[in-house]
N, C-alpha and C positions, 0 to 999 in steps of 0.2 A: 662604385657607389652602391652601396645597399639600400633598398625602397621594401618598408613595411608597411602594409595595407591592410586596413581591415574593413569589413563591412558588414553592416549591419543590417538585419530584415525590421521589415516595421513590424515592432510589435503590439498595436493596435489593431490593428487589422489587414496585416500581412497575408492571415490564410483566405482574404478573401479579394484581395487587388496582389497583381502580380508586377514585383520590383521592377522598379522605374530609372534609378538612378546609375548611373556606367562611369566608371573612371578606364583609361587608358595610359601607360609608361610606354614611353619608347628611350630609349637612351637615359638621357638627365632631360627630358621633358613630360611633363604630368599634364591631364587634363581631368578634371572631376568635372560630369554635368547632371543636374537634375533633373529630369523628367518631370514636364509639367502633369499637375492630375489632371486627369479626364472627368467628365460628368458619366453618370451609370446611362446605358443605352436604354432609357426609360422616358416616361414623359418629363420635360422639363421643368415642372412643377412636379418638382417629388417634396417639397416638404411636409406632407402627411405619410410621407414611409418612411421606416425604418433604416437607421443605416444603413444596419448588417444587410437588411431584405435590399437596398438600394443597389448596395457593393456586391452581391450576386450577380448584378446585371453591368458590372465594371469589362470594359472593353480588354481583352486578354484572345493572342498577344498584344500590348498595348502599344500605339501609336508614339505613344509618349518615351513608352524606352526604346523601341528603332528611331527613335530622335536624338535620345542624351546619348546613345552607343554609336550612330552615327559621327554625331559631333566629337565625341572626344577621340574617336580611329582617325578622322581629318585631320582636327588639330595636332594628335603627335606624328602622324604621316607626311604633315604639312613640310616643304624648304623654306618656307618664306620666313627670312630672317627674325623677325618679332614675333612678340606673343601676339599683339596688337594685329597685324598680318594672319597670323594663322586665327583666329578668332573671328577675322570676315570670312576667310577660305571656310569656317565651319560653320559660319550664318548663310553663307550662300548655300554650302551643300545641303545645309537643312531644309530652308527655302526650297530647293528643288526636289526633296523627297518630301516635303509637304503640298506641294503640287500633283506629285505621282498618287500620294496616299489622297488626296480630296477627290480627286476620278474614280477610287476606288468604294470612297466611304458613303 
């Protein structure tokens, strides 16, 4: 089986948050995840700054993409017979690298 992939950078504001989203092939199984955004490492009340000026201070590398690159290496790595099955295997292991990373953050 042939698997064509393609991906695309944001181009919005790509040259100032660094790509978040990760897919994974193993065999004939696929996993695509999203990386959720992050807020800029700034005061929480940024709506008097500027995007671009906000997205300089975008956490890089992001928590967000060791999270969707996590989850989709679990889920095609995953034995466990279902999607439905590997899908918890890769909420738990995120769960657990979200644990690691909040001691850190």
């Amino acid at each position: 089986m042939k698997t064509l992939i393609i991906s695309l950078l944001n181009n919005r504001h790509g040259n100032l948050v660094p790509p978040e989203d990760a897919y994974a092939v193993k065999g004939g199984v696929v996993c695509v995840a999203d990386g959720i955004t992050r807020d800029p490492l700034i005061d929480p009340d940024w709506r008097g700054v500027d995007t671009e000026e906000a997205l300089r201070h975008y956490p890089n590398p992001s928590p967000a993409a060791e999270a969707a690159r996590f989850c989709c290496q679990t889920f095609v790595n995953s034995q466990a017979g279902t999607a439905l099955k590997r899908l918890k295997q890769a909420n738990t292991a995120i769960a657990s690298l979200n644990e690691r990373l909040s001691v850190i953050i």
